[in-house]
LUMPAFI-762616 format. One record per atom (N, C-alpha, C): residue number from 1; residue in one letter; chain; atom name; x, y, z. Coordinates in nm, 4 decimals, always signed. Each point is the difference from the previous one (the first is absolute). Example, Ala and Ser with C-alpha at 12.3 -4.5 7.8 and 13.67 -1.06 7.14 Angstrom:
2
+-------+------+------+-------+----------+----------+----------+
| timar | guba | vogu | zakol |       px |       py |       pz |
+-------+------+------+-------+----------+----------+----------+
|     1 |    a |    A |     N |  +1.3190 |  -0.5690 |  +0.7800 |
|     1 |    a |    A |    CA |  -0.0890 |  +0.1190 |  +0.0000 |
|     1 |    a |    A |     C |  +0.0900 |  +0.1200 |  +0.0000 |
|     2 |    s |    A |     N |  -0.0350 |  +0.1050 |  -0.0720 |
|     2 |    s |    A |    CA |  +0.0820 |  +0.1190 |  +0.0060 |
|     2 |    s |    A |     C |  -0.0770 |  +0.1090 |  +0.0730 |
+-------+------+------+-------+----------+----------+----------+
***
This chain:
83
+-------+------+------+-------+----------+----------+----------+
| timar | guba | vogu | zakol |       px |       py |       pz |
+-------+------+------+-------+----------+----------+----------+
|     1 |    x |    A |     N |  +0.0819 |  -0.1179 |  +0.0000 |
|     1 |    x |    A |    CA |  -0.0819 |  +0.1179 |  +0.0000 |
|     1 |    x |    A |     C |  +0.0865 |  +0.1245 |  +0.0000 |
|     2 |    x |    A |     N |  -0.0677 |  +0.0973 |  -0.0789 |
|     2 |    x |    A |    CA |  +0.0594 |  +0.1318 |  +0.0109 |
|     2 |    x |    A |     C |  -0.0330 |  +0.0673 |  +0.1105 |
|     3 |    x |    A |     N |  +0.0918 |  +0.0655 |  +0.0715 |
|     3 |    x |    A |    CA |  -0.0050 |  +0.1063 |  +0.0881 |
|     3 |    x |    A |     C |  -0.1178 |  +0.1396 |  -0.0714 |
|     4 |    x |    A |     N |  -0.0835 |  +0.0376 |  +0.0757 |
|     4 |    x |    A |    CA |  -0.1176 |  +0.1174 |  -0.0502 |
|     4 |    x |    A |     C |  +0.1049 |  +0.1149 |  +0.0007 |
|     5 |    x |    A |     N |  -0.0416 |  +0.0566 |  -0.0890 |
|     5 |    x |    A |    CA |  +0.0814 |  +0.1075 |  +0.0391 |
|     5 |    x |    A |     C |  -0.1329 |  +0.1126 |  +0.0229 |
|     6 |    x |    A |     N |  +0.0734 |  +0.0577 |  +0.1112 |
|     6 |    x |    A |    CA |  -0.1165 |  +0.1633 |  +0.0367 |
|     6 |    x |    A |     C |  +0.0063 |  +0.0582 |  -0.0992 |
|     7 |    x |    A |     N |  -0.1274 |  +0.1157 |  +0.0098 |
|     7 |    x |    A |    CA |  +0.0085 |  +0.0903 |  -0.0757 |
|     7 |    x |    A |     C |  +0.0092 |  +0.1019 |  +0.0458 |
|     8 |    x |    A |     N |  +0.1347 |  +0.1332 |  -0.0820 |
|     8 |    x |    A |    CA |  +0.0800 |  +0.0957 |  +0.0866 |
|     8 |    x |    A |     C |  -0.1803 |  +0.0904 |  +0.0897 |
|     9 |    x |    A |     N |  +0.0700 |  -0.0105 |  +0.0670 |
|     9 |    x |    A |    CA |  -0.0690 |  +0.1418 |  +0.1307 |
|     9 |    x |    A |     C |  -0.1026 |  +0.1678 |  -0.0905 |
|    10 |    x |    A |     N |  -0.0635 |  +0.0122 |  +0.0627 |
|    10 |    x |    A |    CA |  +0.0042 |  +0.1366 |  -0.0391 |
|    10 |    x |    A |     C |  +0.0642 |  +0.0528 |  +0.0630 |
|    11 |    x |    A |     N |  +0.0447 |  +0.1725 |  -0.0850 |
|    11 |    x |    A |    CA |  +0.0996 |  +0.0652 |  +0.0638 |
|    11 |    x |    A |     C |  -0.0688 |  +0.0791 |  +0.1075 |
|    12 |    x |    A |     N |  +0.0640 |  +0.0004 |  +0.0692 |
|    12 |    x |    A |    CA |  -0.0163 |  +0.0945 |  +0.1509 |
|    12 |    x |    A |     C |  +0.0140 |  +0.1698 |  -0.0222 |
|    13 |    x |    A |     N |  -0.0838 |  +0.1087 |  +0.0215 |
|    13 |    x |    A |    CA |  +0.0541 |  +0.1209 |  -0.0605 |
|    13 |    x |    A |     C |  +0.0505 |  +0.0774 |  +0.1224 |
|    14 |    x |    A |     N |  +0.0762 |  +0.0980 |  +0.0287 |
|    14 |    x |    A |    CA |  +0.0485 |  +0.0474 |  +0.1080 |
|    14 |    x |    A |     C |  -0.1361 |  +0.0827 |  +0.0396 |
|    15 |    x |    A |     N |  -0.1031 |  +0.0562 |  -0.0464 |
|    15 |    x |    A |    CA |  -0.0665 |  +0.0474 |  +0.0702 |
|    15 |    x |    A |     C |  -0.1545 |  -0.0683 |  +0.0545 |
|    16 |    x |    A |     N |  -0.0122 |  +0.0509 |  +0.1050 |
|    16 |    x |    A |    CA |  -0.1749 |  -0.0931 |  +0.0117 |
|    16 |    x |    A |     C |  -0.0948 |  +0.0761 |  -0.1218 |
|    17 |    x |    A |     N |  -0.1271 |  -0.0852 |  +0.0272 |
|    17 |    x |    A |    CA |  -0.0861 |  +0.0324 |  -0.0447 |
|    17 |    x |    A |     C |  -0.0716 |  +0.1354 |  +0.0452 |
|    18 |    x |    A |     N |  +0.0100 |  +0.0934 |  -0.0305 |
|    18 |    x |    A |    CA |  -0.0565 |  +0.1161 |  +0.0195 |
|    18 |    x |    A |     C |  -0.1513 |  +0.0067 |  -0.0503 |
|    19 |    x |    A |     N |  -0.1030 |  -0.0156 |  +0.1756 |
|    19 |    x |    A |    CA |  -0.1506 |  +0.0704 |  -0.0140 |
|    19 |    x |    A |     C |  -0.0327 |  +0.0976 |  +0.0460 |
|    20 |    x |    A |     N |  -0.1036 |  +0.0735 |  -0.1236 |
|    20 |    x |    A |    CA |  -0.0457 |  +0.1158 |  +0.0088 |
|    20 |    x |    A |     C |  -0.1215 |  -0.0504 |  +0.0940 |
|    21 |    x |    A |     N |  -0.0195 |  +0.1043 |  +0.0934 |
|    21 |    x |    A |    CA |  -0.1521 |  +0.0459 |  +0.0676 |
|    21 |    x |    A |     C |  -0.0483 |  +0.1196 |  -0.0708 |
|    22 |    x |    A |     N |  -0.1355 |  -0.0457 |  -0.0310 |
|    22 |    x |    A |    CA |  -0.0592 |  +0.0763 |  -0.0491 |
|    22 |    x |    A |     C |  -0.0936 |  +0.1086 |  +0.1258 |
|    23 |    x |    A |     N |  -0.0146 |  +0.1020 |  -0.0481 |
|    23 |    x |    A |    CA |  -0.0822 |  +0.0727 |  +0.1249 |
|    23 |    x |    A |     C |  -0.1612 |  -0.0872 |  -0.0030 |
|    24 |    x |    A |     N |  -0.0764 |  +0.0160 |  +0.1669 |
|    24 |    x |    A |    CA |  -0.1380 |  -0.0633 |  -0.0483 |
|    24 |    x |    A |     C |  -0.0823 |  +0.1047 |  -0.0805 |
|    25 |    x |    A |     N |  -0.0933 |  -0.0398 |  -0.0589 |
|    25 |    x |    A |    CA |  -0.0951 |  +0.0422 |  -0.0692 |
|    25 |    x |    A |     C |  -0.1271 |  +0.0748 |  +0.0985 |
|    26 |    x |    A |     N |  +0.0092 |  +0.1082 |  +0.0172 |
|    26 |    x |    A |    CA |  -0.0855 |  +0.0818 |  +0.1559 |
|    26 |    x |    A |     C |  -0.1127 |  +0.1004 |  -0.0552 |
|    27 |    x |    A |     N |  -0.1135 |  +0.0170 |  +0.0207 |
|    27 |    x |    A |    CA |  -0.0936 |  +0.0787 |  -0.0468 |
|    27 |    x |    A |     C |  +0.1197 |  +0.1367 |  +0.0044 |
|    28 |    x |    A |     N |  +0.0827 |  +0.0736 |  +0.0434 |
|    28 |    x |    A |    CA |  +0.0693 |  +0.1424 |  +0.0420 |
|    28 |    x |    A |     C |  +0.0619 |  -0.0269 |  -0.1381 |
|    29 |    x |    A |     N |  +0.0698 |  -0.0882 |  -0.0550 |
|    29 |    x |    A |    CA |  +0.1260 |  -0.0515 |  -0.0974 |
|    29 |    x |    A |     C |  -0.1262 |  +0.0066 |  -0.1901 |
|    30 |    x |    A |     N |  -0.0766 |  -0.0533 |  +0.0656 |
|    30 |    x |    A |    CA |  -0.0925 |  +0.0014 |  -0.1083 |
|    30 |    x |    A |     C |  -0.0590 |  +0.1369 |  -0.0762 |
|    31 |    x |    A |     N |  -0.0097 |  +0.0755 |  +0.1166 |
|    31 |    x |    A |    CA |  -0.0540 |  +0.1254 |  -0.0519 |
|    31 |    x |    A |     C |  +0.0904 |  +0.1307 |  -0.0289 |
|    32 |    x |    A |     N |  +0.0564 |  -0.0415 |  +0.0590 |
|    32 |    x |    A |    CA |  +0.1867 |  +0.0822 |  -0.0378 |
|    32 |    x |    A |     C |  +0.0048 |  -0.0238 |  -0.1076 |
|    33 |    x |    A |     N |  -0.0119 |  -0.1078 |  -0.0881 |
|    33 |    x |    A |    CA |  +0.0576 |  -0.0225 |  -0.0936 |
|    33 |    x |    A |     C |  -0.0942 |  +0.0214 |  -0.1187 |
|    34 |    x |    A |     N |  -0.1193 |  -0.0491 |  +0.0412 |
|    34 |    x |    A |    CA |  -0.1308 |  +0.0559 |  -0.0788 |
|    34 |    x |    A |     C |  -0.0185 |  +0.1463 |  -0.0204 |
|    35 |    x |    A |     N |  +0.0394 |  +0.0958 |  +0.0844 |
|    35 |    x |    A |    CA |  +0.0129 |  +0.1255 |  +0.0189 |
|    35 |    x |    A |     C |  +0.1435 |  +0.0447 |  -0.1129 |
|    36 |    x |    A |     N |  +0.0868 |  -0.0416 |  +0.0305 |
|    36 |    x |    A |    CA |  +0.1680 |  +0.0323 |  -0.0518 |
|    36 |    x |    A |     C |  -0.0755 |  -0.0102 |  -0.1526 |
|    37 |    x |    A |     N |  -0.0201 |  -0.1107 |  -0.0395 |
|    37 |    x |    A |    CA |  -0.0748 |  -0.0640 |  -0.1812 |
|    37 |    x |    A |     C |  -0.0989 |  +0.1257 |  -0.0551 |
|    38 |    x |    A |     N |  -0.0885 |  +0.0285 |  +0.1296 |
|    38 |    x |    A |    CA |  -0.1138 |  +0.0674 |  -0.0307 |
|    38 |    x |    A |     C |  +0.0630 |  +0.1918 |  -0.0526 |
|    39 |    x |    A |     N |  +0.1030 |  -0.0025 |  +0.1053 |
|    39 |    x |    A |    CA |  +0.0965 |  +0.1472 |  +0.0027 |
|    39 |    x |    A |     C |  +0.0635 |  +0.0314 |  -0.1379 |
|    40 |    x |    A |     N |  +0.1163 |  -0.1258 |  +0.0031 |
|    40 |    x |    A |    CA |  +0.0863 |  +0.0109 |  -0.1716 |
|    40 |    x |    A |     C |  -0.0932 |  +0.0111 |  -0.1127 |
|    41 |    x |    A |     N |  -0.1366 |  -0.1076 |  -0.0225 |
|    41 |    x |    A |    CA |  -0.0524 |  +0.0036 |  -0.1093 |
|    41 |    x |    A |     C |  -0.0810 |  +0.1515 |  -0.0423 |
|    42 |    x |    A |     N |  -0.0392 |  +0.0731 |  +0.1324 |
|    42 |    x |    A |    CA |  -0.0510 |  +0.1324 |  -0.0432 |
|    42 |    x |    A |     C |  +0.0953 |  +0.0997 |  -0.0087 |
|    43 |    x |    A |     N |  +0.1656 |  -0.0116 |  +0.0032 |
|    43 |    x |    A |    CA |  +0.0748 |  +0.0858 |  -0.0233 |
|    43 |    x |    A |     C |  +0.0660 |  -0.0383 |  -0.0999 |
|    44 |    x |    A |     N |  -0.0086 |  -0.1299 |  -0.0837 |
|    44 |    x |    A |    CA |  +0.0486 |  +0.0002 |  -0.1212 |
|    44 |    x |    A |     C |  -0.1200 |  +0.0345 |  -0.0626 |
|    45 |    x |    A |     N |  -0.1169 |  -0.0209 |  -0.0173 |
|    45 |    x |    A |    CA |  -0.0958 |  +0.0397 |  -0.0827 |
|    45 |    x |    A |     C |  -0.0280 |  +0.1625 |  -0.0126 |
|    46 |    x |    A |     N |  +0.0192 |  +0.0718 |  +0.1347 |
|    46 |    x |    A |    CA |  -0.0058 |  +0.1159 |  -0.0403 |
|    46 |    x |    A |     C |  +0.1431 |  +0.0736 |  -0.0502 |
|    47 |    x |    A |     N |  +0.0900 |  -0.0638 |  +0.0094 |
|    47 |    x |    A |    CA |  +0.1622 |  +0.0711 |  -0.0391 |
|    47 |    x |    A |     C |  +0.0169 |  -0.0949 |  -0.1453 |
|    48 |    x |    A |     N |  -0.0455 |  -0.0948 |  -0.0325 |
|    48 |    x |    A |    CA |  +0.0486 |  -0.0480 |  -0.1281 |
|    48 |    x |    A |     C |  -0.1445 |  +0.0005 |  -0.0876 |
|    49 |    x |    A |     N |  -0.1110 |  -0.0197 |  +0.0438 |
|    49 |    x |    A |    CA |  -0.0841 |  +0.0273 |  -0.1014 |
|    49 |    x |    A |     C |  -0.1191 |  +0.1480 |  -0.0426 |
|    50 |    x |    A |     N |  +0.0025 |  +0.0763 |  +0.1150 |
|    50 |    x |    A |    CA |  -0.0551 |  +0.0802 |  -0.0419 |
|    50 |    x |    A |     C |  +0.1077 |  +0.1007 |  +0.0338 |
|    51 |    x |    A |     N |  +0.1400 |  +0.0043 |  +0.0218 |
|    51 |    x |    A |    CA |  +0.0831 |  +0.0812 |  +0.0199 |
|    51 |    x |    A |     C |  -0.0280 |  +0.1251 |  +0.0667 |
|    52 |    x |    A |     N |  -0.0162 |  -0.0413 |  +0.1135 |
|    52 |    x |    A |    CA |  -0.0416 |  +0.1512 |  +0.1222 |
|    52 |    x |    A |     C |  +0.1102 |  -0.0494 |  +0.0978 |
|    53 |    x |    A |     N |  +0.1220 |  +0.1243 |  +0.0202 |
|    53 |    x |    A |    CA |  +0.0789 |  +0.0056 |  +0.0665 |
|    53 |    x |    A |     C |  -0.0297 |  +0.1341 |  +0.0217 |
|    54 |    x |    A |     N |  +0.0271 |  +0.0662 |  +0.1207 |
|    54 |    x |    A |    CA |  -0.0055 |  +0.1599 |  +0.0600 |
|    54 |    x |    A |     C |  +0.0848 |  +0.0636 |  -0.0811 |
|    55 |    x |    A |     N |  +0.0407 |  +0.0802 |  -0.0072 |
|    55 |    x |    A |    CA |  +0.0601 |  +0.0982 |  -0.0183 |
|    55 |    x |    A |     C |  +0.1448 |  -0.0350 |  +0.0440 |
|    56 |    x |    A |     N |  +0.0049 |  +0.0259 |  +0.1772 |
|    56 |    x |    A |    CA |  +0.1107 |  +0.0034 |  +0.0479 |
|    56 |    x |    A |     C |  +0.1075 |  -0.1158 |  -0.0243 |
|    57 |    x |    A |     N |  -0.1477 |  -0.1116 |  +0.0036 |
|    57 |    x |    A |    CA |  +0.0967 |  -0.1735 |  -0.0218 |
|    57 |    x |    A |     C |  +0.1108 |  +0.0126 |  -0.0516 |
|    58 |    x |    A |     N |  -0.0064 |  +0.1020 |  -0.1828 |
|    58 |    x |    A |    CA |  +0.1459 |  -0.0058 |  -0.0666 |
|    58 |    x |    A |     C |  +0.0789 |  +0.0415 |  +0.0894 |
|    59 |    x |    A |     N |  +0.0102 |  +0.0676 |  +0.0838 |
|    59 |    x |    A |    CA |  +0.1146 |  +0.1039 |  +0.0246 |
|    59 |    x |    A |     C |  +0.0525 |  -0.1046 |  +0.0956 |
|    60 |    x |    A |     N |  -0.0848 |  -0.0884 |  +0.1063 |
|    60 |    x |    A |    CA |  +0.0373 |  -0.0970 |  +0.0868 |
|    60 |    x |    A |     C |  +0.0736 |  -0.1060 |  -0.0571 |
|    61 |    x |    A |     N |  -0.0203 |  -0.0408 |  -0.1276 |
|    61 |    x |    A |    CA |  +0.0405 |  -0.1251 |  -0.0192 |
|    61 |    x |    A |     C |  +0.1050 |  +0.0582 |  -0.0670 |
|    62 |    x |    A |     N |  +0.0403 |  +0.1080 |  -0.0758 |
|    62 |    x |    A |    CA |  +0.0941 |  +0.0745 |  -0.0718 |
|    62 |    x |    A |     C |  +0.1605 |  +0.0017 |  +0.1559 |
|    63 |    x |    A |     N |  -0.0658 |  +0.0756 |  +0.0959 |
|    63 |    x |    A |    CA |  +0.0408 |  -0.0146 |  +0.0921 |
|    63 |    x |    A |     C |  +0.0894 |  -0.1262 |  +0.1051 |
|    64 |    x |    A |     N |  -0.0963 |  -0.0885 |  -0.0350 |
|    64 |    x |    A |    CA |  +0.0653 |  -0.1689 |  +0.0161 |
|    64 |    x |    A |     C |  +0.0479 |  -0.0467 |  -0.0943 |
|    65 |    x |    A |     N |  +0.0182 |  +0.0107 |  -0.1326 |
|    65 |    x |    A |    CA |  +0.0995 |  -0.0017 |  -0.0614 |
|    65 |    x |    A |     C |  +0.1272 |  +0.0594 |  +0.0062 |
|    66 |    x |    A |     N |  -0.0091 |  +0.1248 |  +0.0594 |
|    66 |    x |    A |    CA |  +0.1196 |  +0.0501 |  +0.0216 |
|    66 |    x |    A |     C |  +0.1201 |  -0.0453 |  +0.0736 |
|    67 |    x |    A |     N |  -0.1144 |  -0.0203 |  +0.0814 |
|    67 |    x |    A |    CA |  +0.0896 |  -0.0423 |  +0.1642 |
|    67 |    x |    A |     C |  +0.0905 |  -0.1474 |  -0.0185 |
|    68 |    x |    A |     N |  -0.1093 |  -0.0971 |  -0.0905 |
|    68 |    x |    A |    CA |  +0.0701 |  -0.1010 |  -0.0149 |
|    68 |    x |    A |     C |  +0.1021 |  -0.0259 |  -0.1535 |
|    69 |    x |    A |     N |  -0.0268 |  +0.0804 |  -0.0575 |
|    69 |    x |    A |    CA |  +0.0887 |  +0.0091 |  -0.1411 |
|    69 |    x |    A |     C |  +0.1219 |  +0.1108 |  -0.0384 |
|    70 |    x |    A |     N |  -0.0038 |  +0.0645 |  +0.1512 |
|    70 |    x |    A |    CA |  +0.0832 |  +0.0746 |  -0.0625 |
|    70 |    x |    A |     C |  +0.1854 |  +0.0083 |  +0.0250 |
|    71 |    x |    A |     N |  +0.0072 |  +0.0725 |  -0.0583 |
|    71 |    x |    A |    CA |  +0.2315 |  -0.0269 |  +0.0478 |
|    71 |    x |    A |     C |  +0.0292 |  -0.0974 |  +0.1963 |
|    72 |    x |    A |     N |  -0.0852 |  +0.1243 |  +0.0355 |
|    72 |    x |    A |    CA |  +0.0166 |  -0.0079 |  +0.1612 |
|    72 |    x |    A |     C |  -0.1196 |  -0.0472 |  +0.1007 |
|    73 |    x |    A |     N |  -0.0391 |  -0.0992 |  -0.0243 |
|    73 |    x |    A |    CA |  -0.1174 |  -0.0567 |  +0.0433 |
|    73 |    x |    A |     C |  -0.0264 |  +0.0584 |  +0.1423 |
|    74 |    x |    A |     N |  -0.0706 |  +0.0568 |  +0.0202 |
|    74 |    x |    A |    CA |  -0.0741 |  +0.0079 |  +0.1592 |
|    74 |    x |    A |     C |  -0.1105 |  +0.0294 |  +0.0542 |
|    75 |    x |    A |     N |  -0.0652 |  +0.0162 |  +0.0895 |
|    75 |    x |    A |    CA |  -0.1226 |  +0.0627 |  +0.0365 |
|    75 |    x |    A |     C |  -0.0210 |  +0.1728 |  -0.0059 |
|    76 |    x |    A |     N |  +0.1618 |  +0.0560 |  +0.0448 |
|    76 |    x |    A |    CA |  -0.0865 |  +0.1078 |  +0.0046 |
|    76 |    x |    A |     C |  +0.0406 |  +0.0838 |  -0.1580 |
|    77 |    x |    A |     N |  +0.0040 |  -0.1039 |  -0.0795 |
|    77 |    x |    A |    CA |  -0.0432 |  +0.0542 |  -0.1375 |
|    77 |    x |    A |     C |  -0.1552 |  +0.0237 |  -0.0124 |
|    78 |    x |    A |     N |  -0.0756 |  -0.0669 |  +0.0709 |
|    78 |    x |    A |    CA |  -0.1524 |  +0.0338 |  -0.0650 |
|    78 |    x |    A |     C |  -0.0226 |  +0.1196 |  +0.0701 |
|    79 |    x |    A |     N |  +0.0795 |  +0.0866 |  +0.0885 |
|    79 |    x |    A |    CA |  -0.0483 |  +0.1006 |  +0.0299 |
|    79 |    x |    A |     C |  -0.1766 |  +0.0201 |  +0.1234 |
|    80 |    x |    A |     N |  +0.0077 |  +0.0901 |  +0.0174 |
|    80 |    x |    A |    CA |  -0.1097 |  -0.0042 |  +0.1300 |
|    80 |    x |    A |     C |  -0.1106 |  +0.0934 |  -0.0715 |
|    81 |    x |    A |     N |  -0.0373 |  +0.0390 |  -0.0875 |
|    81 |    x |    A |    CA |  -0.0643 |  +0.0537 |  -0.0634 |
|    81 |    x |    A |     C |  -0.1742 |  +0.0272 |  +0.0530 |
|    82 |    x |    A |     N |  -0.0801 |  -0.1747 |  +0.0319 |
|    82 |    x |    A |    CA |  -0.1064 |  -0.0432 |  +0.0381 |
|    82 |    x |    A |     C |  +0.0352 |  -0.0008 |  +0.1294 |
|    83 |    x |    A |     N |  -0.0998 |  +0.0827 |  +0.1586 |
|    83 |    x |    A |    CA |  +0.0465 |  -0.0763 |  +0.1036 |
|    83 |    x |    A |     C |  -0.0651 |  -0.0865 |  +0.0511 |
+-------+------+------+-------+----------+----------+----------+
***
């Protein structure tokens, strides 16, 4: 008779198995989030489809562009203008 031979091992990986917990599912978690969905979808519909931004918005977002695009990045590039 032949000797069986095994069959090689699986490999062992240096790290464990990493599990996620998920948060529970809570009437507070539900409506946060129903709310957050309910928030974005009426501020893209009014900023991308019927295009109503204020006035000032440009100057704000002109403004946050600055701060983050420019030579010398900082805060008190946007200036105090609004208090």
């Amino acid at each position: 008779m032949q000797a069986l031979e095994r069959a090689p091992a699986a490999p062992r990986f240096a790290f464990p198995s990493i599990r996620i917990r998920l948060p529970r599912l809570t009437p507070d978690i539900v409506v946060l989030v129903a709310l957050l969905a309910l928030y974005l979808t009426a501020g893209v519909l009014v900023t991308l489809v019927h295009h109503g931004l204020p006035g000032d918005a440009w100057s704000r977002v002109g403004n946050a562009y600055y701060v983050l695009f420019s030579r010398d990045p900082h805060l008190a590039a946007m200036g105090f203008v609004w208090n």
